[in-house]
LOTOR-481702 format. One record per residue: x, y, z of N, C-alpha, C, CB in turn. Coordinates in steps of 0.2 Angstrom, whole numbers, plus 5000, padded with zeros to 4 digits. Glycine has a CB too. Example, Ala and Ser with C-alpha at 12.3 -4.5 7.8 and 13.67 -1.06 7.14 Angstrom:
PAZA    nu    nv    nw   cau   cav   caw    cu    cv    cw   cbu   cbv   cbw
PAZA  5066  4972  5039  5062  4978  5039  5066  4984  5039  5057  4978  5045
PAZA  5064  4989  5035  5068  4995  5036  5064  5000  5039  5070  4997  5029
REM end
This chain:
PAZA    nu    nv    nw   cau   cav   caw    cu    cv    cw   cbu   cbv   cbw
PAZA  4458  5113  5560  4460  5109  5555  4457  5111  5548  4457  5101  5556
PAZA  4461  5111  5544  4461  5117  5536  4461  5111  5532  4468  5124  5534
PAZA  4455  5111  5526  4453  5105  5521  4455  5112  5515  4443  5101  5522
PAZA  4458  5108  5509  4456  5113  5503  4452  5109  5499  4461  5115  5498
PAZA  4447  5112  5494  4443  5109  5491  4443  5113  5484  4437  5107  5495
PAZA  4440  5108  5478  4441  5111  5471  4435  5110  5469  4447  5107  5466
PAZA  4432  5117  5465  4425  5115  5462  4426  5113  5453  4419  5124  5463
PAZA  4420  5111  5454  4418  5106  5445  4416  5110  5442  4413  5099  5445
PAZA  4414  5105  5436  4411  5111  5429  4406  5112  5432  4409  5110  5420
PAZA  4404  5119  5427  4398  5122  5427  4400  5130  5434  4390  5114  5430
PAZA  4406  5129  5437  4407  5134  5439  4413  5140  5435  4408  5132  5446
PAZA  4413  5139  5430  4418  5143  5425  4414  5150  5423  4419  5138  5418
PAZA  4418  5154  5422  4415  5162  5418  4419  5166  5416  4411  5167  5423
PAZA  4418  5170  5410  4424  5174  5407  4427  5178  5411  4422  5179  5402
PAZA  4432  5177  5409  4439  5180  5412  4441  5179  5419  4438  5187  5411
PAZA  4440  5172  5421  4440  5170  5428  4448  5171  5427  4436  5161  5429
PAZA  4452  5169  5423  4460  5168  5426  4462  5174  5425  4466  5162  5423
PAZA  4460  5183  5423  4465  5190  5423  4466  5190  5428  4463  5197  5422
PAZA  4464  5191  5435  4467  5192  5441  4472  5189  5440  4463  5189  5446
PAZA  4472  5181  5440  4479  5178  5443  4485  5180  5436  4479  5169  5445
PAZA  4483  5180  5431  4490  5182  5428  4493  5188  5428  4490  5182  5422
PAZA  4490  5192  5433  4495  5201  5432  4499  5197  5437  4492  5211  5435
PAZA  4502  5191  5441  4506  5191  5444  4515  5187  5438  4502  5188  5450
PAZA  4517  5189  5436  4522  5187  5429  4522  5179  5430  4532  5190  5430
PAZA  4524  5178  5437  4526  5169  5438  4518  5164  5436  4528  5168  5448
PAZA  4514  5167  5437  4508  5164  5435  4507  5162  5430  4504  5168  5436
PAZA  4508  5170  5427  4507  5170  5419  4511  5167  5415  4508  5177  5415
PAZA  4518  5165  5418  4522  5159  5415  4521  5154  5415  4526  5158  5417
PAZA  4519  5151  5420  4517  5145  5424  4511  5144  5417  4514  5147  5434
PAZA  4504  5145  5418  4498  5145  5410  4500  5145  5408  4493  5149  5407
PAZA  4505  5150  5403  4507  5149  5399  4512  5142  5396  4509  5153  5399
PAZA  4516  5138  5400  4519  5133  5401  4514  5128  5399  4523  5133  5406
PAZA  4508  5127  5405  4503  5124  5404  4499  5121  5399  4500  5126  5407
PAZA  4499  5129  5395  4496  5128  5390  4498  5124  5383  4495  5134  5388
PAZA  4507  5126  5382  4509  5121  5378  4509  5112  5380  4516  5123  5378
PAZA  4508  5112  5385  4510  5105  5387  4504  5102  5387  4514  5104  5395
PAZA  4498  5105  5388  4490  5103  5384  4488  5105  5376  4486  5108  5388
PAZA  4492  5109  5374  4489  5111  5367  4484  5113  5368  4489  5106  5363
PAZA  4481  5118  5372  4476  5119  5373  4478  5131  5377  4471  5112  5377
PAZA  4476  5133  5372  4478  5140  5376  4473  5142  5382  4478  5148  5370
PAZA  4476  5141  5387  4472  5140  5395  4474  5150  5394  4479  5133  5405
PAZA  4479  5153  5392  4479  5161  5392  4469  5162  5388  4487  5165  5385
PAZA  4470  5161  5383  4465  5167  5379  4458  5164  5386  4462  5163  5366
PAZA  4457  5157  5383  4451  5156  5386  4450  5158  5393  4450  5150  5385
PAZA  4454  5159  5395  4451  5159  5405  4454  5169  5405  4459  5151  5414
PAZA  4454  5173  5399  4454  5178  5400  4448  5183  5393  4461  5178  5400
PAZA  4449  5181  5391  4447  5185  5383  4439  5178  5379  4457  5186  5376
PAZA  4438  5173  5381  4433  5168  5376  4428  5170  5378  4433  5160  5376
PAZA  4424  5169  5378  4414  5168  5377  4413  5164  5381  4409  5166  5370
PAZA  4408  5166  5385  4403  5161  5389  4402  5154  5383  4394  5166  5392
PAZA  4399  5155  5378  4399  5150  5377  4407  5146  5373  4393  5149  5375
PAZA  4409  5149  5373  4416  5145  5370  4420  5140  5376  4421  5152  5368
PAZA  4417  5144  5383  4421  5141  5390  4417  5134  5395  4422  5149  5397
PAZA  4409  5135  5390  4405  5130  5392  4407  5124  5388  4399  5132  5391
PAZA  4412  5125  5383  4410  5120  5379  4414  5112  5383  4414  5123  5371
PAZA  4413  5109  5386  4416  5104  5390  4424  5103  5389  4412  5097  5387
PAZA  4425  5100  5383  4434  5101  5382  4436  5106  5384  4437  5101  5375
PAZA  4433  5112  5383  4438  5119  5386  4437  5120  5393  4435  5127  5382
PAZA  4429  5119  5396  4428  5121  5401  4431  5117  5409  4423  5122  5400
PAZA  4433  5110  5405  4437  5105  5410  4445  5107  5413  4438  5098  5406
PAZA  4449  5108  5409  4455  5110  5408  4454  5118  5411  4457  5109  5401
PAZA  4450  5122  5407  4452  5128  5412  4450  5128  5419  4449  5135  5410
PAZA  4442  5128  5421  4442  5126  5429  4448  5122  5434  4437  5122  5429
PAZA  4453  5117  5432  4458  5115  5435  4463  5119  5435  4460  5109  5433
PAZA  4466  5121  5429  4471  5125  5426  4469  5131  5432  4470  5128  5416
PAZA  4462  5135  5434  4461  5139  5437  4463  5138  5445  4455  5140  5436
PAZA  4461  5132  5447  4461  5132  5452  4471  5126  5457  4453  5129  5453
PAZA  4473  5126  5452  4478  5125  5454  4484  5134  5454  4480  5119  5450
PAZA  4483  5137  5449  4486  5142  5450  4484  5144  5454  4486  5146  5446
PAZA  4476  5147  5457  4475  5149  5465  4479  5146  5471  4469  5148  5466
PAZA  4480  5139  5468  4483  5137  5475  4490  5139  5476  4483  5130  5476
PAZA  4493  5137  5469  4500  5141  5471  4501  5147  5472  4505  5140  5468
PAZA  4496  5153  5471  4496  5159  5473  4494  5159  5480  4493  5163  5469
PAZA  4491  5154  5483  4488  5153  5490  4496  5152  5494  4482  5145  5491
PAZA  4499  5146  5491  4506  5146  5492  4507  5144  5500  4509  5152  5490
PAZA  4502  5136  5503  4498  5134  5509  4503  5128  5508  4489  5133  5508
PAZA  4507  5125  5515  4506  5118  5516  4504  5116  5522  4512  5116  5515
PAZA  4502  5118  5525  4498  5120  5531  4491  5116  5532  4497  5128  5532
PAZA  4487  5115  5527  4481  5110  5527  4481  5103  5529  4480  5110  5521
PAZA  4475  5103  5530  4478  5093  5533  4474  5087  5527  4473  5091  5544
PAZA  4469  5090  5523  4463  5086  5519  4462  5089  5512  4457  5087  5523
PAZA  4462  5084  5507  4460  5090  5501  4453  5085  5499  4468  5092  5493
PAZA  4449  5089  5493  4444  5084  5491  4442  5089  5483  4436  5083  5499
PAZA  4438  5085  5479  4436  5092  5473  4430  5087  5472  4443  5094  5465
PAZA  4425  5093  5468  4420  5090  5465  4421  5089  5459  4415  5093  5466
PAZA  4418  5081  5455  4419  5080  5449  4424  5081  5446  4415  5082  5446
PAZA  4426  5085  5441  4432  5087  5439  4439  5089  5443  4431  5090  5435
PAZA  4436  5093  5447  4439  5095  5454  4443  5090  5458  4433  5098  5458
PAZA  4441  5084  5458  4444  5078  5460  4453  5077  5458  4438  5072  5454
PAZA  4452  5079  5450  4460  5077  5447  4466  5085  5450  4458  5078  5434
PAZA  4461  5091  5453  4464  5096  5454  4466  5093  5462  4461  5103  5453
PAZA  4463  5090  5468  4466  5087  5472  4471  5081  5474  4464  5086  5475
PAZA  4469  5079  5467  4474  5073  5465  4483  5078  5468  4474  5071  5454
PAZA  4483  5082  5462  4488  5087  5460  4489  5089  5470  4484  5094  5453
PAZA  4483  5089  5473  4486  5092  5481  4488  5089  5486  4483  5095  5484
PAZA  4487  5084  5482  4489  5079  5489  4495  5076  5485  4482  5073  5491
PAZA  4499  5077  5481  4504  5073  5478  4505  5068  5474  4506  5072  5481
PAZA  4497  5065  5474  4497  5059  5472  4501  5058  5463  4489  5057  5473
PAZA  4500  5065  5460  4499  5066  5454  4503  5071  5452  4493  5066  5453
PAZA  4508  5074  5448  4508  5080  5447  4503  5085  5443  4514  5079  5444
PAZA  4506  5093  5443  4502  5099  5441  4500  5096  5434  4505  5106  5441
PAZA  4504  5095  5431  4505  5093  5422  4502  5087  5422  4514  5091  5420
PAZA  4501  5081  5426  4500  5075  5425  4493  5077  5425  4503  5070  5431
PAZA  4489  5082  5429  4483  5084  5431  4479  5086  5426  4484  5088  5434
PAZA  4482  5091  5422  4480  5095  5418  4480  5090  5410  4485  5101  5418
PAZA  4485  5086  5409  4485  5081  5404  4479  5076  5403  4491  5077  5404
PAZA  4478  5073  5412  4471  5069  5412  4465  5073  5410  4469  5065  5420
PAZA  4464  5081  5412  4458  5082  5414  4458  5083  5404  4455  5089  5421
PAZA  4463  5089  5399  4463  5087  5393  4458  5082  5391  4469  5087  5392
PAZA  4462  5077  5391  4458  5069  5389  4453  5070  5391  4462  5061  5393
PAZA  4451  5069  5398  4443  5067  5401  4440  5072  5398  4442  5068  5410
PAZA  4440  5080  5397  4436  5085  5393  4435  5081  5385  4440  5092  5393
PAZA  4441  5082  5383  4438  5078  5375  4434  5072  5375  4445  5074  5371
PAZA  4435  5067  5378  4433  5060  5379  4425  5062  5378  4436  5056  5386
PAZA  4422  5064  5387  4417  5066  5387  4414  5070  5383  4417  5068  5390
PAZA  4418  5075  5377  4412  5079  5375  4410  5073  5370  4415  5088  5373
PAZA  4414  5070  5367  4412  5065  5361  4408  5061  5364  4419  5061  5357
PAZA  4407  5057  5371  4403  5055  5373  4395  5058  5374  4406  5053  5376
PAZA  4395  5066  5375  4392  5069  5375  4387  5071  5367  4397  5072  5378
PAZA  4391  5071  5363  4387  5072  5359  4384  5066  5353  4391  5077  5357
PAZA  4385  5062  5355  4382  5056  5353  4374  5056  5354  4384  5050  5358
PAZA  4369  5059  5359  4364  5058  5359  4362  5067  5364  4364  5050  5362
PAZA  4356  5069  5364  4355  5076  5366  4353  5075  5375  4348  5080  5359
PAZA  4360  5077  5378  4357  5075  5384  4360  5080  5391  4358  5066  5384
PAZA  4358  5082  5395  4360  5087  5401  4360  5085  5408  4355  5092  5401
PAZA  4361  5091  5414  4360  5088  5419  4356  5095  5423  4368  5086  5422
PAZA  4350  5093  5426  4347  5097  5431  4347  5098  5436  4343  5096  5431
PAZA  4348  5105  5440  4349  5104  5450  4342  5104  5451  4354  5112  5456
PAZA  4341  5099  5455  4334  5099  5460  4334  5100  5466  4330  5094  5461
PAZA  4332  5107  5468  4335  5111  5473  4328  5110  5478  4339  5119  5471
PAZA  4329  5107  5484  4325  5107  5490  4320  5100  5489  4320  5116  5491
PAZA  4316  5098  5492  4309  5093  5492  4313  5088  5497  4306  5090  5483
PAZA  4310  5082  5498  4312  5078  5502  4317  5074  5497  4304  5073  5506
PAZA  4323  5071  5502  4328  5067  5498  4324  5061  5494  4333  5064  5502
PAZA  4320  5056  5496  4318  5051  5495  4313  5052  5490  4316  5048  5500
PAZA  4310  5059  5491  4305  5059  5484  4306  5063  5480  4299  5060  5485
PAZA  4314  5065  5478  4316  5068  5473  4317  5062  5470  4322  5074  5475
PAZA  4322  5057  5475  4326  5052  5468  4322  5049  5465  4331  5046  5470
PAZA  4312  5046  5470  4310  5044  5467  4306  5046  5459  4308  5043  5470
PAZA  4306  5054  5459  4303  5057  5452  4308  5058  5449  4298  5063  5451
PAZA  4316  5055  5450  4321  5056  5445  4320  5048  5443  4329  5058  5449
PAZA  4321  5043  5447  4321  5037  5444  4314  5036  5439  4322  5032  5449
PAZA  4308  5038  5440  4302  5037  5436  4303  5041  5431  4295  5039  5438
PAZA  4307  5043  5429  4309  5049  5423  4314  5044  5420  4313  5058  5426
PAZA  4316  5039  5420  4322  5037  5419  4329  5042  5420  4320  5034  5412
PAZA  4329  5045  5423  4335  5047  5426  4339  5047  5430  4335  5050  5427
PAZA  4345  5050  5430  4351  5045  5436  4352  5054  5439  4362  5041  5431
PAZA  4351  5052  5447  4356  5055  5452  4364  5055  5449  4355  5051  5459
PAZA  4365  5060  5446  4371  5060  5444  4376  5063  5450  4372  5064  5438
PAZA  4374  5067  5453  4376  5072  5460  4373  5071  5464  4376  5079  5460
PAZA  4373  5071  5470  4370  5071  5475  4374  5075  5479  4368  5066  5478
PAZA  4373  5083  5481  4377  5087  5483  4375  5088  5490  4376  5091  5479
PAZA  4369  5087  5493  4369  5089  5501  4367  5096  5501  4376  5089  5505
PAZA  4364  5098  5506  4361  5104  5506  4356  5107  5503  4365  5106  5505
PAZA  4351  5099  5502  4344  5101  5496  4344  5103  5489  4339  5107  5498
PAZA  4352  5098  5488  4352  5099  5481  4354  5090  5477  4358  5106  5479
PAZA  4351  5088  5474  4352  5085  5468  4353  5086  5460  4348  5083  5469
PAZA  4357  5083  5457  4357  5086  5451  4356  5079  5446  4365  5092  5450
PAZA  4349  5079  5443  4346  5074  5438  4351  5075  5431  4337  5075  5435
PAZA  4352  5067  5428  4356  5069  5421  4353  5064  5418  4364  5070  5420
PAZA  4351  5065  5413  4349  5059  5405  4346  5064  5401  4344  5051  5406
PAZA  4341  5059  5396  4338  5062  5390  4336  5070  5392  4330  5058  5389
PAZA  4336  5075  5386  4334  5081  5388  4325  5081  5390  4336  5085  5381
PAZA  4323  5077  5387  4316  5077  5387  4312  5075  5395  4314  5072  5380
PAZA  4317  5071  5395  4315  5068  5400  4316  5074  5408  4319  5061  5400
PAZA  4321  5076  5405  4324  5081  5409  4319  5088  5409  4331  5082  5405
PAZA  4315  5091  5404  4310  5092  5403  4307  5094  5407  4308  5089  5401
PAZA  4302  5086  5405  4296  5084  5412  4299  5085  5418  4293  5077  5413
PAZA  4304  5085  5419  4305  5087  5426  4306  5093  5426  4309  5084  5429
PAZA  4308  5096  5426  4308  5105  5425  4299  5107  5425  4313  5108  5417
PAZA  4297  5103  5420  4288  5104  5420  4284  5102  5427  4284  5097  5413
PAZA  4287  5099  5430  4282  5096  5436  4287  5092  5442  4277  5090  5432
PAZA  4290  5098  5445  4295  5095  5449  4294  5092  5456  4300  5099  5450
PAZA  4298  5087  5459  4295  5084  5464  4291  5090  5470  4301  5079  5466
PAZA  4289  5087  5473  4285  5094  5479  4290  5098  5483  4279  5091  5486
PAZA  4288  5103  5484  4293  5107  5489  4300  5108  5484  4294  5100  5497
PAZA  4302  5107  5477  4306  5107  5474  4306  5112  5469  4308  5102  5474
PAZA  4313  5114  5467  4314  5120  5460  4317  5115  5456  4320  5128  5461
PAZA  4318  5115  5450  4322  5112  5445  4328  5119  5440  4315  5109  5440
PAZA  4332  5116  5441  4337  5122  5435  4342  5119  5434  4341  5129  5438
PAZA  4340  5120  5425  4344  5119  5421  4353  5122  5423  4342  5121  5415
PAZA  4356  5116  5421  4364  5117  5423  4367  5119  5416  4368  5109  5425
PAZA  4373  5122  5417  4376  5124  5407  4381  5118  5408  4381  5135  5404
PAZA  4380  5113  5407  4384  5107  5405  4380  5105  5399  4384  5099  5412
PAZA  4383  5101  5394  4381  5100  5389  4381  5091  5388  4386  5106  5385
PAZA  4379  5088  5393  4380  5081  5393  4376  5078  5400  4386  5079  5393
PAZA  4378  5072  5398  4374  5068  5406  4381  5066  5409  4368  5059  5403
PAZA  4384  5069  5412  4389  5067  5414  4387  5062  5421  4393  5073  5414
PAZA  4392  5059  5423  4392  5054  5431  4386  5051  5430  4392  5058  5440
PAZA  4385  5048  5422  4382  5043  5420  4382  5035  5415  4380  5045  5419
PAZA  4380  5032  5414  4381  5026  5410  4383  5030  5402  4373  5020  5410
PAZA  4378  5037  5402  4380  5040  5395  4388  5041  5393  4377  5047  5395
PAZA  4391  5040  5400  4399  5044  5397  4403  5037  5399  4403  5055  5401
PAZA  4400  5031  5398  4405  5024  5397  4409  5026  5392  4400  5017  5396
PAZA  4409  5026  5386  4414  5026  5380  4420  5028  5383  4411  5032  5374
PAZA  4421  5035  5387  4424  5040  5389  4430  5038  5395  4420  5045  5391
PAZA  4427  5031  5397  4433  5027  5404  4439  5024  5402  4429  5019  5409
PAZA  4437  5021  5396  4444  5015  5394  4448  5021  5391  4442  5007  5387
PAZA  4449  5027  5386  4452  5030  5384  4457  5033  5389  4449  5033  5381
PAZA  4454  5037  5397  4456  5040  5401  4460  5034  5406  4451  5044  5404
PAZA  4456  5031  5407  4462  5025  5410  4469  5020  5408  4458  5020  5411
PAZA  4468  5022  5401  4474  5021  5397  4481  5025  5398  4473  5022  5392
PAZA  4477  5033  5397  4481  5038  5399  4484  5037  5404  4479  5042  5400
PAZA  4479  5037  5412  4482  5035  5420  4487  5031  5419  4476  5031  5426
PAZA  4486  5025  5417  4490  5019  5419  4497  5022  5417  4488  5012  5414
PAZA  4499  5027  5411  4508  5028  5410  4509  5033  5415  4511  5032  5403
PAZA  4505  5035  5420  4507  5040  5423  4511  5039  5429  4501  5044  5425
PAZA  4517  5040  5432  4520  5039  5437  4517  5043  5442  4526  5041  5436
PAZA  4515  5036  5450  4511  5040  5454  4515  5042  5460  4505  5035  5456
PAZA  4514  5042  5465  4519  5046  5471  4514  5045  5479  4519  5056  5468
PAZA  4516  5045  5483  4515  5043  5488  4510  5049  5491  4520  5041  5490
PAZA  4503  5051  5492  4502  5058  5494  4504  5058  5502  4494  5061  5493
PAZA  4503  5068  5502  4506  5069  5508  4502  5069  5514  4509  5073  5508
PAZA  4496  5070  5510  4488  5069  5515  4484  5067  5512  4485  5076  5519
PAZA  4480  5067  5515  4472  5062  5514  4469  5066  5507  4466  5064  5521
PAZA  4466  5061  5503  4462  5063  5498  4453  5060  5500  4466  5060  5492
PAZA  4449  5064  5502  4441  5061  5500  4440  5061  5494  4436  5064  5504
PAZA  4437  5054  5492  4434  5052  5486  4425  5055  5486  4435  5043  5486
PAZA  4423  5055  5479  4419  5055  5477  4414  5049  5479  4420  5056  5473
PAZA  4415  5044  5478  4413  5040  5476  4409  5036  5482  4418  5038  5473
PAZA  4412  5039  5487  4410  5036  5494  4409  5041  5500  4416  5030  5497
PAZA  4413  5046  5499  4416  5049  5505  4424  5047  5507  4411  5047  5510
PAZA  4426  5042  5505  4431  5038  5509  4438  5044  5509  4432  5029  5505
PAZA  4440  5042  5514  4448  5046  5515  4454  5040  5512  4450  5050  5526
PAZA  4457  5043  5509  4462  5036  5502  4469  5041  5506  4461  5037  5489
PAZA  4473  5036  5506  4479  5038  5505  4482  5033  5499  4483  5037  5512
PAZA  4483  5029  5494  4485  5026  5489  4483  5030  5486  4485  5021  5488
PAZA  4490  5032  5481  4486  5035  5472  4487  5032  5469  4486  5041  5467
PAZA  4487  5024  5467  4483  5021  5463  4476  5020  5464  4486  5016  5462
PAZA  4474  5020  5470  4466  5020  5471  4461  5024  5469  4464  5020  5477
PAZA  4466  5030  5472  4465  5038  5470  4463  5039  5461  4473  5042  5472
PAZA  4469  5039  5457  4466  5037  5451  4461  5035  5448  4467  5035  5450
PAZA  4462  5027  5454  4458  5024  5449  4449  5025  5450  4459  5015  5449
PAZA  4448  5027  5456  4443  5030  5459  4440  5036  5451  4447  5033  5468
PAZA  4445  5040  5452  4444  5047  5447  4440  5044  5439  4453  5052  5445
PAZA  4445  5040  5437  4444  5036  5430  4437  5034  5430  4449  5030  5429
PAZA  4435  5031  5435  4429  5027  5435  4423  5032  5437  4430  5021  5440
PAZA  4425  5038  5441  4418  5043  5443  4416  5043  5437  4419  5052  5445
PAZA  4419  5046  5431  4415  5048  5425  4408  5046  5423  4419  5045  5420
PAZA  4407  5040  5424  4401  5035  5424  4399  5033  5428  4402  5031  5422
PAZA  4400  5037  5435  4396  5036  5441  4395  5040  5446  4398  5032  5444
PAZA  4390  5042  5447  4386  5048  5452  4392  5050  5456  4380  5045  5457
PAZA  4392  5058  5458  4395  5060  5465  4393  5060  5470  4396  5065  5467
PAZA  4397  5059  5473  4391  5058  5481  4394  5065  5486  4392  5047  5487
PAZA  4394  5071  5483  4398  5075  5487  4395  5075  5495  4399  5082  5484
PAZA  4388  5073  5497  4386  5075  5501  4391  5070  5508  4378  5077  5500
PAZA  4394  5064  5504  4394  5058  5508  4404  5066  5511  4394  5047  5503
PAZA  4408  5067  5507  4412  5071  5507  4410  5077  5512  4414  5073  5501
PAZA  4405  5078  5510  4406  5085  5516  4406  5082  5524  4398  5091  5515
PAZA  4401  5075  5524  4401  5073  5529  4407  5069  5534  4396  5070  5528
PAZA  4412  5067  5528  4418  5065  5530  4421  5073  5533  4424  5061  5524
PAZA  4421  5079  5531  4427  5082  5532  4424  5086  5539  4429  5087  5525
PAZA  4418  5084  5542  4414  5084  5548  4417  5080  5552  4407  5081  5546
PAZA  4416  5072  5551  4418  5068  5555  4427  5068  5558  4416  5062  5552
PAZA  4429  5071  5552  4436  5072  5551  4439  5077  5557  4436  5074  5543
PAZA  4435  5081  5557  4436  5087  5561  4439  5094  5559  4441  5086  5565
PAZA  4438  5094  5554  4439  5101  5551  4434  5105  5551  4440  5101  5544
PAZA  4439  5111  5553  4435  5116  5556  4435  5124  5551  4438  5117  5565
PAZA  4440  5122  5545  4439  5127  5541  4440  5126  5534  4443  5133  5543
PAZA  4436  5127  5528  4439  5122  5523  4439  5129  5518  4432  5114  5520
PAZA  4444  5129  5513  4443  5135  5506  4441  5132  5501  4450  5139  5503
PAZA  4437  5135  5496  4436  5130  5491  4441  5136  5485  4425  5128  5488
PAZA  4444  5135  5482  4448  5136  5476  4445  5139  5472  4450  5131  5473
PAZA  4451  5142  5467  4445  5147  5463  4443  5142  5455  4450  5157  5460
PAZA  4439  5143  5453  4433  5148  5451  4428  5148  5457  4430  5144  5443
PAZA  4428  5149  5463  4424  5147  5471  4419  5150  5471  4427  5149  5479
PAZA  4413  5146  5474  4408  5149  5476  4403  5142  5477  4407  5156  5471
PAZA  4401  5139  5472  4397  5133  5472  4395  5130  5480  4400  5128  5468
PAZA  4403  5126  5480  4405  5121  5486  4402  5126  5493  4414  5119  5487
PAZA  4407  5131  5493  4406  5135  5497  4398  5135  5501  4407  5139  5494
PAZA  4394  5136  5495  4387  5139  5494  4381  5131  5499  4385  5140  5483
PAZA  4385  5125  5495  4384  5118  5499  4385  5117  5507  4390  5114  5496
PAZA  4392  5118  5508  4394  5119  5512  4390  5122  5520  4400  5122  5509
PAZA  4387  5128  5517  4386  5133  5522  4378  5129  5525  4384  5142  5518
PAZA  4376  5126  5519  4369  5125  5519  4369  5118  5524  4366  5125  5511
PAZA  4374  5112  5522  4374  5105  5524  4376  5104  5531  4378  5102  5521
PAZA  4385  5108  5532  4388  5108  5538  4390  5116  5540  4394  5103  5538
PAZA  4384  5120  5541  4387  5126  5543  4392  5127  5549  4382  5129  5544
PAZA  4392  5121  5554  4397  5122  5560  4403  5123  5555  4398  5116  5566
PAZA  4406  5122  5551  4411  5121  5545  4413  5127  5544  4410  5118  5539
PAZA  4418  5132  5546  4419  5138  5543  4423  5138  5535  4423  5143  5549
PAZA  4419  5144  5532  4420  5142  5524  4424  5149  5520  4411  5139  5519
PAZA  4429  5148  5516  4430  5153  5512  4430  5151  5507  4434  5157  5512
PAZA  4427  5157  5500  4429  5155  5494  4436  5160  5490  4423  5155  5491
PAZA  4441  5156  5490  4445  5160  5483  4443  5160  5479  4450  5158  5481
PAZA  4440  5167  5476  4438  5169  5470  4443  5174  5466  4431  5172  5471
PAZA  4447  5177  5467  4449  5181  5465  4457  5181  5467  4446  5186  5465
PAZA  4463  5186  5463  4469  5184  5467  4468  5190  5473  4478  5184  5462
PAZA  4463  5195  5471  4463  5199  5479  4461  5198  5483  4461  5204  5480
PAZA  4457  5189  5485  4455  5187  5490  4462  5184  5494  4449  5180  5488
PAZA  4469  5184  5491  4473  5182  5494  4476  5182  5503  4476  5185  5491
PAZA  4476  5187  5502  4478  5190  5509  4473  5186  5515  4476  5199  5510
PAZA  4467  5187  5514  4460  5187  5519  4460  5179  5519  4453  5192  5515
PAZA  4462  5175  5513  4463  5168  5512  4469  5164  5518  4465  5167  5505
PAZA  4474  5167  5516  4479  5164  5523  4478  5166  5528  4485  5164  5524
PAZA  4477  5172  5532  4472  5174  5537  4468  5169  5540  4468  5177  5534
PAZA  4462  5169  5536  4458  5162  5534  4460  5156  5536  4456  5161  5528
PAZA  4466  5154  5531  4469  5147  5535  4474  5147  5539  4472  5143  5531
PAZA  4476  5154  5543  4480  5153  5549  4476  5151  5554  4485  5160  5551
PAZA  4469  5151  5554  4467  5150  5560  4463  5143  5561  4464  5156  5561
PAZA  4465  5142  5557  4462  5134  5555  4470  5128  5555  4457  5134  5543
PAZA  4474  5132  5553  4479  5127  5552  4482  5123  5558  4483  5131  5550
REM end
C-alpha cells in the first residue's frame, strides 16, 4: 500500500526546480503557474539565493510549486493515501482532488504573504529539539513560554515564539537533547500567525471544492478525511495550531502502508519516517533523476 507525502518549509534550496524544467512540459506548466500567482516560481526555484528562497512568501509557494511538478513528473495513480507537512498539507489537498493545482498554489501565495506580515510584527522563530524524553522536552518548552509548534516523531520537536526565549533554550536544552535553529523566519503553527486565518479563509471559501479520490491525513489529529470542505478548513486553521505529524505517521502505520514517497524538495519526512516507523519503506524524490527508481519504488507498494 503506496502513501504520497509533501514536505514543508524550511526544506527549500537553490535551484531545487533545474532538474524538473529540462523537461519542456514542466517548464510550461511553472511557467503558467507563475502567471496565475504573480509570483516567478522559474527564477526563484532556479537561479535566487538562499536567502531570497527563505523569505516565507517565496519559500511557501515554491516548495508546493516543487512538489507538485514532481508528482506529475511521477505521473502515479496507483497510491492509496496522501498527507503533507505544514504547508505540504495544501500540495495533498491538490492530490487527493480535493482542490485543484492552481487552486493550490493561489492558497499557499496568500498563506505565504499573510504569514510573513504576521511574521514580522514581532522578532520571533522556530527551534528543532532533537532527542530527550517527550514529556521533558514539552515541559522546558512550556517554562520558556513556548509552543510545541511541531511535534514531528522520531525525537524531534520543534519550539516556536520569542527569539530570546528561543535563546535560552538553545543555551540550556532539555537533557539528553540538541537544540537547532530552523531558517523559518517566524513562529509559525502558533497564536503568533492568528492575524493570518481570516484573510486565507476568505480566499478558501470562493474556491470550488470536489469530492477526493482518496484519503487525505490531517495534521491536526492524524485523522484520515474524506470531505474537502473539512479538508480545507482543517488547512486554514493549522496556521495557528501545532502539527502533530507524528500522530500522521502513526495513521499511515495503522493504515497499512507499506511504502510512502515523500515529494521533492524530499528528504526531511523521509529522515522522520526512518526514525519513527522504520517497518515503513521510504523514498525520497529529490531530483527528476530519481524518476525511474521512484515508480519502481511504487510498483511495489502499489
Amino acid at each position: 500500500m503506496l502513501a504520497i507525502i509533501a514536505p514543508g518549509q524550511g526544506s527549500q534550496s537553490p535551484g531545487m526546480l533545474s532538474s524538473w524544467i529540462t523537461d519542456p512540459a514542466l517548464g510550461q506548466l511553472l511557467k503558467q503557474w507563475s502567471t496565475d500567482i504573480d509570483l516567478d516560481l522559474v527564477r526563484l526555484g532556479t537561479t535566487a539565493a538562499a536567502e531570497e528562497i527563505k523569505d516565507t512568501a517565496n519559500a511557501q509557494p515554491l516548495i508546493v510549486a516543487t512538489s507538485l511538478l514532481a508528482d506529475h513528473a511521477l505521473g502515479l495513480k496507483s497510491y492509496a493515501v496522501v498527507s503533507g507537512h505544514s504547508v505540504g498539507e495544501l500540495t495533498a489537498a491538490a492530490l487527493c482532488g480535493a482542490i485543484t493545482d492552481t487552486d493550490a498554489l493561489q492558497l499557499v501565495r496568500a498563506r505565504g504573504i499573510e504569514m510573513a506580515k504576521a511574521a514580522a510584527v514581532s522578532p520571533t522563530g522556530m527551534s528543532a529539539v532533537l532527542g530527550g524524553q517527550r514529556s521533558e522536552v514539552l515541559a522546558v518548552i512550556q517554562a520558556l513560554d513556548l509552543v510545541a509548534a511541531n511535534e514531528n516523531g522520531g525525537g524531534q520537536i520543534v519550539a516556536a515564539g520569542d527569539l530570546t526565549s528561543l535563546a535560552a533554550l538553545a543555551a540550556n536544552p532539555p537533557a539528553g537533547a540538541r537544540v537547532r535553529a530552523l531558517a523559518i523566519a517566524g513562529a509559525f503553527h502558533t497564536s503568533y500567525m492568528s492575524s493570518a486565518v481570516a484573510p486565507l479563509a476568505d480566499l478558501a471559501a470562493s474556491i470550488d471544492l470536489s469530492r477526493p479520490w482518496l484519503p487525505f491525513i490531517s495534521n491536526k489529529d492524524g485523522a484520515a478525511l474524506s470531505d474537502a470542505g473539512d479538508i480545507l478548513a482543517r488547512i486554514v486553521n493549522q496556521i495557528a495550531n501545532p502539527v502533530r505529524w507524528d500522530l500522521c505517521m502513526d495513521t499511515l502505520k495503522t493504515m497499512g502502508v507499506t511504502g510512502v514517497i515523500e515529494l521533492a524538495p524530499a528528504g526531511t519526512l523521509v529522515g522522520l519516517l526512518k526514525r519513527a516507523v522504520p517497518e515503513i519503506e521510504s523514498f525520497a524524490l529529490k531530483s527528476a533523476a530519481d524518476i525511474d527508481a521512484a515508480r519502481e519504488f511504487a510498483g511495489r507498494h502499489a
